[in-house]
N, C-alpha and C positions, 0 to 999 in steps of 0.2 A: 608396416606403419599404417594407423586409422588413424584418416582425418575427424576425431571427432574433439567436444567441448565438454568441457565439464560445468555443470552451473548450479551451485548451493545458495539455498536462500532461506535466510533465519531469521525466523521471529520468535516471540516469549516463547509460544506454545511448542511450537513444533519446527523443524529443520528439516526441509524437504533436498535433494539430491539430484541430480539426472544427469546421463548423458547424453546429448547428443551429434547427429549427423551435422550435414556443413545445408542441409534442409530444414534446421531445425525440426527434424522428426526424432521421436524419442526410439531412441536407444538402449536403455535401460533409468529405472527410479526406482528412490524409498523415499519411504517417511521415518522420520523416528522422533523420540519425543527432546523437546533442547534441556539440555543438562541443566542441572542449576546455578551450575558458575560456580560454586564454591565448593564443594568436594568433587565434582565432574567438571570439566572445564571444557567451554565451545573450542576454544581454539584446538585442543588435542581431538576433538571430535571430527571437526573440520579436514584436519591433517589425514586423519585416517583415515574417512572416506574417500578423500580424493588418492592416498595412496590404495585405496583399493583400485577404485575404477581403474585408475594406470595401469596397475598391475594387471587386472580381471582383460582389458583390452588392448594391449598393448599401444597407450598412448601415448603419441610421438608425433610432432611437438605439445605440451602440456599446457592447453593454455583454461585457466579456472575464472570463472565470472562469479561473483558473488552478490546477491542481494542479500542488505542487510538494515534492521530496525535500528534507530540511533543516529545521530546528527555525523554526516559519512565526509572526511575528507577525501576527495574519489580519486586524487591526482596521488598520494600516498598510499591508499590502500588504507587508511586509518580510519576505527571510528574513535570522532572527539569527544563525543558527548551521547552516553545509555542513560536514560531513568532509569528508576528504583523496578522495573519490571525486570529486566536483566542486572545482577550485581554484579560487581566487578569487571562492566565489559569497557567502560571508557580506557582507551588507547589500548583496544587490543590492533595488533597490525596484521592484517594479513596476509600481506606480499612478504614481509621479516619471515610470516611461519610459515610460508610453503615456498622458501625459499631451498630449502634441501631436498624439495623435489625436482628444482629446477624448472617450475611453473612459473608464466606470464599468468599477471592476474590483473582483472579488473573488478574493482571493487563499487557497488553503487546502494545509496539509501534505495530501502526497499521500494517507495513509493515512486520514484527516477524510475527505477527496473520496470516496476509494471506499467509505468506509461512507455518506456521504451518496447517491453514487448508487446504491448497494442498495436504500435507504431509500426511494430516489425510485420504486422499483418493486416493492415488497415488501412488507407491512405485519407486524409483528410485535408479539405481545401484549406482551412483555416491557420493562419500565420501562425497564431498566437493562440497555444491551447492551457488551458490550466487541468491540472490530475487529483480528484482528492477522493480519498479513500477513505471509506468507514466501515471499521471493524473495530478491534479492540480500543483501537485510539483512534485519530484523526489523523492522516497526512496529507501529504500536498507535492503539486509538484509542476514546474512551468518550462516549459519546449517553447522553443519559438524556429520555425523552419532553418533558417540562417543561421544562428549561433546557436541552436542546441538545448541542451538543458542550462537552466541558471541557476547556481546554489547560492549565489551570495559572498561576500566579502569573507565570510568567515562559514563558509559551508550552512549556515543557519538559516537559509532563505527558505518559504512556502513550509515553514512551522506553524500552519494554520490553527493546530490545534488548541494552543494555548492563547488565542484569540480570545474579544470578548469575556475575559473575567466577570462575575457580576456578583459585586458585594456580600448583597444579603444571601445568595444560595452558597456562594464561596465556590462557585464551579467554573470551568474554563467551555468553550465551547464543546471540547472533544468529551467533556462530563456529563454536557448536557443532549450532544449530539451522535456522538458514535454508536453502534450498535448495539457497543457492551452497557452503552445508557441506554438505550429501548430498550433488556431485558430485565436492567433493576426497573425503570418505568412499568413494564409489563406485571414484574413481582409486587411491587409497591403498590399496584391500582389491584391485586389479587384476581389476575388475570387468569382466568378456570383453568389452560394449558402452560402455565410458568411462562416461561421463557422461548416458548416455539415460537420464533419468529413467522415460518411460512403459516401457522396455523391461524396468527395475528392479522397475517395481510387475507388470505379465505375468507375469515370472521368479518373482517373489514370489506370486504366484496358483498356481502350477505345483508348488510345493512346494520350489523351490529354494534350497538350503543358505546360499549366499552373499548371495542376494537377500534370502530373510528377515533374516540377523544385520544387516545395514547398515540395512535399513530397523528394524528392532527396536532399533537402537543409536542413530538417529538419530529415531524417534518417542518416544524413550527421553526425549530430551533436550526435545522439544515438549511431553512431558506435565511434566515441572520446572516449566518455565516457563509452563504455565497453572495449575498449581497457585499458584503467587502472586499471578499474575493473579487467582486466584479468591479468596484471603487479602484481597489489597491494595483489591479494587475491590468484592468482593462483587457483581458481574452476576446478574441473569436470563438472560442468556444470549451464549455468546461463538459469536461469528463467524470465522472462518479463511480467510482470502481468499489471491489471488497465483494465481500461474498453477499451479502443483501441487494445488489446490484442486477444479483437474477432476475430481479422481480421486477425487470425493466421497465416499462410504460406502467408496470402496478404499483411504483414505485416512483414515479416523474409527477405521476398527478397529486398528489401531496404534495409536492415541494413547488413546483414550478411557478402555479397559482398564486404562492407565498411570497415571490422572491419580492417582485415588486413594493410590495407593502413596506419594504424597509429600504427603497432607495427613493431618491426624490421623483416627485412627479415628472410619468415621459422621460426619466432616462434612459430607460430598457438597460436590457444583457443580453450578454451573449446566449447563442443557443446550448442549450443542456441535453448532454446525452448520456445513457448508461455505457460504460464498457463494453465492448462487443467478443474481448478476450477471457474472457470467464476464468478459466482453470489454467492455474501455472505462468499466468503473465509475467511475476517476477522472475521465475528462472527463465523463460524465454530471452526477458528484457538484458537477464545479468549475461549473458554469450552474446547477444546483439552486435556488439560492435567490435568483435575478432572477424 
């Protein structure tokens, strides 16, 4: 019998895997790319993986953590609500489909995962923390020491992304803010390196013209949206996760400076900090609490 955990975490792009120990030290991982839902389907992908691991290590008892993109009932294991990035994923179940392995499963929105696996390696004084992450979209996600993670009445809470509509561009926050909006930014302003982000923030260290205004245009719109963050939730302190998040203090001085500007005078926020769990937070976060 190996005490170990299983923990899959799926987004558009890719479906990452792992096992591991009761140390969270890894054990074995893959990547592979996520099906497209409609001639391949996540949920048989999901299925199979975990019955390999089982199999591959003789795991006994089977217990699967999932981080998943999509508005996540976590108490069913259900997601209620995919955009158009994943088709056909609203009310897949995941405890229904790996129920024939005889798998304990716990199921959590991806953004919940990677603030729980911060959490699981970090300790932070502050009561009341909020989680938001930029990458292809925008999420969000609020702990508070005492009660935990809060989804909301209907699992819908800390859906930051769709924040902020604004008329004449017809864009939500997460259109104008997330990372996959810095890199049309970066194409639209015919940026000499496309879409290289880290080459963006270098250029922008060096003094260069172009590089500053796009990242200045574009942290413009991150500090908006934490300023509500900071209205609406009242944090001790926000977190900034996603993979742009490496570029930690290269990456705080754009935004921070901003935040103020769109709250009232002398209200201040909380303190802002990058993630400190870089790689794999979600599947950390998704075994967290077996």
């Amino acid at each position: 019998m190996n005490l170990y955990n299983i923990a899959i975490d799926i987004g558009g792009t890719e479906i990452k895997a792992a096992v591991f120990n009761q140390q969270l030290k890894f054990i074995d991982y893959i990547k592979i790319q996520t099906p497209n839902n409609v001639d391949t389907f996540i949920k048989d992908t999901v299925y199979e993986l975990v019955a390999m691991f089982k199999a591959k290590y003789g795991i006994e008892p089977l217990n699967v953590g999932i981080s998943s993109a999509g508005v996540v009932d976590e108490h069913n294991g259900l997601v209620e609500y995919a955009g158009p990035t994943i088709p056909n994923y609203t009310g897949t179940n995941f405890k229904t489909i790996l129920k024939p392995l005889n798998a304990q499963v716990r199921v959590f929105n991806d953004v919940n995962a990677a603030l729980l696996g911060e959490l699981s390696f970090h300790d932070y004084e502050a009561q009341n923390i909020f989680c938001l992450t930029l990458g292809t979209g925008i999420g969000g996600a609020f702990y508070n020491q005492s009660s935990q993670l809060y989804n909301g009445e209907r699992n819908r809470a800390n859906e930051i992304g769709y924040l902020l509509y604004d008329a004449q561009t017809k864009k939500t926050f997460e259109q104008r803010a997330s990372t996959s909006a810095l890199k049309s930014l970066m194409i639209e302003k015919s940026f000499a390196y496309k879409d290289d982000v880290p080459k963006l923030f270098e250029l922008a260290d060096q003094q260069d013209a172009l590089a500053l205004s796009i990242l200045n245009q574009w942290s413009d719109s991150i500090a908006e949206g934490i300023a509500q963050i900071q209205i609406i939730y009242d944090p001790g302190l926000i977190l900034i996760g996603g993979g742009v998040s490496s570029q930690g203090q290269n990456l705080l001085k754009y935004i921070i400076p901003k935040v103020a500007l769109y709250l009232p005078v002398q209200y201040g926020h909380a303190s802002i900090q990058t993630t400190r769990t870089q790689n794999h937070a979600s599947l950390y976060g998704a075994v967290s609490k077996f």
